[in-house]
C-alpha angles and dihedrals in degrees: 000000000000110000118212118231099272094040081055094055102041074049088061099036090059098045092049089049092053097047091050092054089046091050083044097054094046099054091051087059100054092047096050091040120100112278106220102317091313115111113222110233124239120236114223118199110226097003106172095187115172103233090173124119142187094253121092110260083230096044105133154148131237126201110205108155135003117199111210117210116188114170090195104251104122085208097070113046135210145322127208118173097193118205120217094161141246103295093066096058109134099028117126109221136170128216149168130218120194123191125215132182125189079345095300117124115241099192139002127277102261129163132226138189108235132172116217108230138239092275083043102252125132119201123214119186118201105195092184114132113252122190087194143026124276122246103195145009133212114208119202116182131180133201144147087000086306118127123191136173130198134176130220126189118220130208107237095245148110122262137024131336141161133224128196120219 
């Protein structure tokens, strides 16, 4: 089967047409694939979304002191009955406290849901068994999208002591 010139070039022209919308319609799928677990966000014109919410703009907490409390036995943890004031009574945080000793991490990092009390107090109770006393404490709290760490350092003894943050 012998194709004339022309047939030859209309041949071509297919072929290359073809290839380009091949080469078109995989790259749209890579770029619209997962990249690497991470989705790619669409991008809407004129989008008007409500982001508001019923909660005050300003509507915070404040951490300002944390009391410690250790009876001695290695077997039952730590307390810490944080203080973020009055004015937060009411409010439903979460927050993490992780124990070190000498740098090394006594429990995992784990969150609870906690309501701060009337006098403004929240109580955590780490029940991780300790075989010596912590040094230090990182808090982390969260509330109303907001996320904040701070850090006490303990003295290393039995009983009862307050940090201020």
């Amino acid at each position: 089967m012998v194709l004339k010139m022309k047939e030859k070039n209309v041949l071509i022209v297919c072929i290359t047409l073809i290839l380009c919308a091949v080469i078109i319609a995989a790259t749209f799928v890579i770029v619209s694939s997962d990249n690497n677990g991470i989705p790619i966000p669409s991008v809407a014109a004129n989008s008007t979304k409500d982001n508001s919410s019923n909660v005050a703009p300003n509507d915070t907490v404040d951490l300002s002191s944390v009391t410690f409390y250790s009876d001695g036995n290695p077997n039952t943890g730590e307390v810490a009955t944080l203080y973020f004031g009055k004015e937060s009574a009411g409010k439903v945080v979460e927050i993490s406290t992780v124990y070190y000793r000498d740098g090394y991490q006594f429990n995992k990092v784990e969150y609870g849901t906690v309501s701060i009390d009337s006098d403004g107090n929240a109580k955590v109770t780490d029940t991780t068994p300790m075989n010596k006393y912590p040094d230090k404490c990182v808090i982390t709290v969260k509330y109303n999208g907001n996320c904040f760490t701070k850090t006490a350092n303990l003295g290393t003894y039995k009983g009862s002591q307050t940090v201020s943050l």
